[in-house]
N, C-alpha and C positions, 0 to 999 in steps of 0.2 A: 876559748869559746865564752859565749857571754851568757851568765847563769839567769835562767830563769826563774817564775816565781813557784813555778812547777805546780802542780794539782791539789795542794793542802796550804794553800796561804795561811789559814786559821786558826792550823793544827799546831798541836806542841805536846811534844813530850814530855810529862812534867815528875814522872816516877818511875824508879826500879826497884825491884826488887827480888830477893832471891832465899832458898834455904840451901842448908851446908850441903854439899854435892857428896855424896859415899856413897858405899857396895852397900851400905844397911840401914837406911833409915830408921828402923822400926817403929814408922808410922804410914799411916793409910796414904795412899795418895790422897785422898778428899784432902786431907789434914796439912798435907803438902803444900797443895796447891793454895788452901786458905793461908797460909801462913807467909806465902809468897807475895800472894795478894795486899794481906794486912801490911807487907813492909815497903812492898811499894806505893802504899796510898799514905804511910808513914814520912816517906822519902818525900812524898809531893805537897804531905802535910795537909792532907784531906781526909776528911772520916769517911767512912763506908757507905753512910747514907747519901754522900755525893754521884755514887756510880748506878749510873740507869743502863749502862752499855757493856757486854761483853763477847770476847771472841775467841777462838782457841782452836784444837786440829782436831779434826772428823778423829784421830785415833785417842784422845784424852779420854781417860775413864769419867771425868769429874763434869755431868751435868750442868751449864751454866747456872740453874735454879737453885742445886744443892749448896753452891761456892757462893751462890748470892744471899739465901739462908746464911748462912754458916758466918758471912759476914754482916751483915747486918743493911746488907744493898738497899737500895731505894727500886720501886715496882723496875723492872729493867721494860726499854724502850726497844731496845736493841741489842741480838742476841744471833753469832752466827759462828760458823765453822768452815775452815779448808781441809780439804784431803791431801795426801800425796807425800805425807810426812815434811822430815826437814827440808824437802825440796820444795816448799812453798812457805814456809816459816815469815819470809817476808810480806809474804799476802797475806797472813794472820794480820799482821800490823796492817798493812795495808786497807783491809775489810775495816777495824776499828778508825782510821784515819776517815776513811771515807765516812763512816756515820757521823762523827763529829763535823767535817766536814760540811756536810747536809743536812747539819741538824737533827738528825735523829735519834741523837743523842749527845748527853752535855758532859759525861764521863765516859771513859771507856777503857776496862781494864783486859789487856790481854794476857791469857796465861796458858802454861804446860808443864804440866806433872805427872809424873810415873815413879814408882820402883822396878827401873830397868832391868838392875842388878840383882835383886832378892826377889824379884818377882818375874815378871813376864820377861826372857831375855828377847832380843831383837836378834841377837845373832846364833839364835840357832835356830830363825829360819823357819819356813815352808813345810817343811819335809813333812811335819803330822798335817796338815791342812786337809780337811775334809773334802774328797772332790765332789764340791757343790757345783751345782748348775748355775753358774753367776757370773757374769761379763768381768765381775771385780776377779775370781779366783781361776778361772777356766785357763786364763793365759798361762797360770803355771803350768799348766799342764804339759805343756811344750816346752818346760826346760826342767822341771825336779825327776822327770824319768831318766835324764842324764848327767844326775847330779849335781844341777845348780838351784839349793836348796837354801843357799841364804845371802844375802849381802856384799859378805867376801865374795864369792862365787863369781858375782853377776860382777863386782868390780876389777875381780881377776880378770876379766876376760879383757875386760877396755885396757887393765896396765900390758897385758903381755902382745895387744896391740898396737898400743906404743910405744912397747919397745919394739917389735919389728919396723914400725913404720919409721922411728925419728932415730935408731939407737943410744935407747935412753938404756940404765942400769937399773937396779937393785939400789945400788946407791944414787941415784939420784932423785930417786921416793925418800929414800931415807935422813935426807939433808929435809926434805920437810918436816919429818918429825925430829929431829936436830933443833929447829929453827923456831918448833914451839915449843918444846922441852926448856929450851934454853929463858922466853918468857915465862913460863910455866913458874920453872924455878923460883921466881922474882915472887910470885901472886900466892901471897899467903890462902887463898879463897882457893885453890888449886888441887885437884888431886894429886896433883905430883912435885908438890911445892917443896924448893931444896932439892931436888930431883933430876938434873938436865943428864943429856946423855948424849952420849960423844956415835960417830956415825958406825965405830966399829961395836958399840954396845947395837945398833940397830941389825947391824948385818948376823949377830949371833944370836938375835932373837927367833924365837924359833917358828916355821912354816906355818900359817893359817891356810892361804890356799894361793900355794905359788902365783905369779910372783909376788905373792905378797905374804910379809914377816907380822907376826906379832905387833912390831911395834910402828907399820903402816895402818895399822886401824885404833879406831875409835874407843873411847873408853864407856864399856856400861855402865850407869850413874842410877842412884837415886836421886833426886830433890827435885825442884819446882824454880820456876823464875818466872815473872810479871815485868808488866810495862803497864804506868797510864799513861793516857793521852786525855786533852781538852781541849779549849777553845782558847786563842790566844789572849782573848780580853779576860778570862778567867788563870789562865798561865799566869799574868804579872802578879796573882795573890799567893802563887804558890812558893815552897819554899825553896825550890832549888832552882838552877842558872835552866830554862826552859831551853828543849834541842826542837829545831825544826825538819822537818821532810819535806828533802829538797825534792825528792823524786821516789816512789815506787812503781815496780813493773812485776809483771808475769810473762811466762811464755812456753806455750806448748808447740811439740813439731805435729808436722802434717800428719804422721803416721807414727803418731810415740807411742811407745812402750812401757812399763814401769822397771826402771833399775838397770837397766841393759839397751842399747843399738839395735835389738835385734834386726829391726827393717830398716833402716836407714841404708839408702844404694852407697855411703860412703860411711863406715863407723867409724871414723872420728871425726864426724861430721856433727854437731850436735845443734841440729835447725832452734831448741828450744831456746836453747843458749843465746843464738844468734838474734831473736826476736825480743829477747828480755832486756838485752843489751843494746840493743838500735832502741827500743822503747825508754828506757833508763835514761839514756845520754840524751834523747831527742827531749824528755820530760823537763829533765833541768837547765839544758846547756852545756852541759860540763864534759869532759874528757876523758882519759885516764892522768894525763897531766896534771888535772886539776885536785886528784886526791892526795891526801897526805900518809893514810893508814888503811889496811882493810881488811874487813873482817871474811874470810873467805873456807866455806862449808869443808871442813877437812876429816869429813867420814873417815873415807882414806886418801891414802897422799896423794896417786895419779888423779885425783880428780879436782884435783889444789892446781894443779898443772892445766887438764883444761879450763878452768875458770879465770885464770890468769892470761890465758890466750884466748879465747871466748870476751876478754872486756876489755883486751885492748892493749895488755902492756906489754905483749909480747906478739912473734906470727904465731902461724898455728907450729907444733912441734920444739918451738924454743922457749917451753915454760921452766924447761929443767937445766935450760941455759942460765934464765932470769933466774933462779932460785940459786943455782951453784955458783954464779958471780955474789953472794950475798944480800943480792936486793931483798929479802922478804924479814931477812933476819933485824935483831938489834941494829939501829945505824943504817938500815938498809934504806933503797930508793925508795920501798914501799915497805913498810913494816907489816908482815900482816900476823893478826891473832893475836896481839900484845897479850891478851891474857893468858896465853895456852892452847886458846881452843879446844875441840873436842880430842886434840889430840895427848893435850895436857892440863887442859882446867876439869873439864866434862862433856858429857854427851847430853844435850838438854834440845836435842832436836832445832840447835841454834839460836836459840832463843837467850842463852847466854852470853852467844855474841852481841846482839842486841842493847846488853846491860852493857856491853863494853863500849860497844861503840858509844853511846848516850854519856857516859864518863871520860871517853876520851875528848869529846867535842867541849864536856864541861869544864874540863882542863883537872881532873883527879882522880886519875888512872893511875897502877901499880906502877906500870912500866908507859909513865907519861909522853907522846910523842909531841916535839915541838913542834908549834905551828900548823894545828891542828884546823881548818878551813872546812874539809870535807870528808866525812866519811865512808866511805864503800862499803857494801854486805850485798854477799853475792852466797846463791843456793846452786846447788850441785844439777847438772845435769844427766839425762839417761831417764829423768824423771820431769814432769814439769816442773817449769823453777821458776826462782823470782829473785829479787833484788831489790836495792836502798840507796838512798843517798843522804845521811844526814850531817848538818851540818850548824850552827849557832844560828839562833833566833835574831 
């Protein structure tokens, strides 16, 4: 296909930035998320008075006002937020592309920060949820009186439906986290760095919520990670090799739900998925051919599998074909997560994929892939999602 200029000619990625990922920061998120910020305008070689724009997800504790205090921002021009968690991670970036984009701002730094792990966990879930009267929480109501009260739960349902539907295993979630482990290992930045794990360490890991193991899910993290963006006449001052966005997309289904199929007349139908990915490819030009690497949302593993079949590089139900012939791994067709991923570097709601991709395009990445053109980042469906394309300026 013939690559277009896609919707951010102007934009460029010109910093990342990140704090060390652990189970214990013992620092504030505010603190976090400042520090993230500072090393990416470090990386871009901008002072803090440069950034008038910032963006981040409806769930960040950290105020844009307070992170712009705390750095030393310029008055902010522009100032927004996405919902929907890591399932929109890419529209985070997205929103900041677009201001610059349009002028409405001439820096724009995107961030996300939590103590997952010592603080607020994600995975354990719903279950105290107040039943408030509120379109946001009411839906649970309809599924924690039968016990799907967190993340695993709502994700167990989709893998034990792929396994009836395509006869997948146990082991063939498990070669996903194989496959990051195994970069993992490599990325000194990593929580599981020196770390990899062979598929029979997967299988003895022990039950979260059939079918799914311990070491099919996500890792809970502290720290924070940042991304700026600018203008490209202003990119060529900066100091590193500038990444362009070739394409971002979103996409919700006609009738979606948060975290689960619930109404979908076919569950492993994922309409979100399908609309993110027509929009994506139709944005740039480009293929699944045309990527070299990609960074793909690995909460947990069967959902590594729809998104793989969801963008193209597999049909539907032969994601766990493409993963156990070796394509995703070291050496593979498609290398994806070089860093780890959530399922071996951290859990930063994606946004650390982010940082990887933007290094792998730069050409100085842990676990370097040759011939680096184009990058893939793709957000997990069940949830509204979103996706990227980046690739050299």
């Amino acid at each position: 296909m013939a690559e277009h200029p896609g919707p951010f000619p102007s934009v460029r990625i010109v910093g990342i930035g990140a704090t060390e990922f652990s189970t214990a920061s013992g620092r504030s998120e505010l603190r976090l998320a400042v520090e993230a910020c500072r090393a990416a305008l470090d990386d871009a070689g901008l002072a803090p008075s440069a950034v008038d724009g910032m963006a981040t997800f409806a769930a960040d504790s950290n105020p844009e006002i307070e992170v712009a205090r705390a750095l030393g921002a310029s008055p902010l021009r522009f100032f927004a937020r996405t919902q929907y968690g890591g399932g929109d991670y890419c529209g985070t970036v997205r929103l900041g592309a677009m201001a610059v984009e349009l002028r409405l701002a001439d820096v724009v730094v995107c961030y996300r920060a939590f103590n997952e792990r010592s603080g607020g966990r994600y995975g354990q879930g719903m279950g105290g949820t107040p039943p408030l009267a509120s379109a946001d929480l009411a839906q649970y109501s309809w599924s924690i009186p039968h016990g799907l009260v967190n993340a695993a739960g709502w994700m167990a349902l989709f893998g034990r439906r792929y396994m009836h539907e395509y006869g997948a295993t146990s082991e063939d979630f498990g070669r996903v986290t194989v496959a990051a482990r195994r970069f993992a290992a490599d990325n000194p930045k990593a929580r599981f760095f020196g770390r990899p794990i062979t598929l029979a360490d997967h299988q003895a890991s022990r039950w979260i919520v059939e079918p799914l193991h311990l070491l099919d899910c996500c890792l809970e993290t502290d720290g924070a990670v940042a991304v700026v963006m600018a203008r490209a006449d202003r990119a060529a001052d900066c100091r590193q090799r500038p990444v362009a966005i070739r394409a971002a997309a979103q996409g919700a289904a006609a009738n979606q739900h948060l975290m689960a199929n619930y109404y979908a007349a076919d569950p492993m139908a994922f309409e979100e998925l399908d609309v993110a990915a027509a929009e994506l490819w139709r944005q740039c030009g480009l293929g699944p051919t045309d990527v070299q690497a990609a960074i793909v949302y690995d909460h947990f593993t069967p959902m590594v599998l729809a998104q793989l079949e969801g963008y193209g590089f597999c049909g539907r139900g032969e994601g766990k074909d493409f993963v156990a012939d070796g394509h995703i791994g070291p050496g593979g067709r498609l290398p994806v997560n070089p860093h780890g991923g959530q399922l071996g570097e951290a859990y930063l709601h994606g946004m650390n994929g982010v940082n990887e991709a933007v290094r792998q395009v730069r050409g100085h990445a842990v676990n370097q892939i040759d011939g680096i053109e184009h990058v893939l980042l793709t957000a997990p469906p069940g949830v509204p999602t979103s996706s990227m394309v980046l690739g050299p300026a």
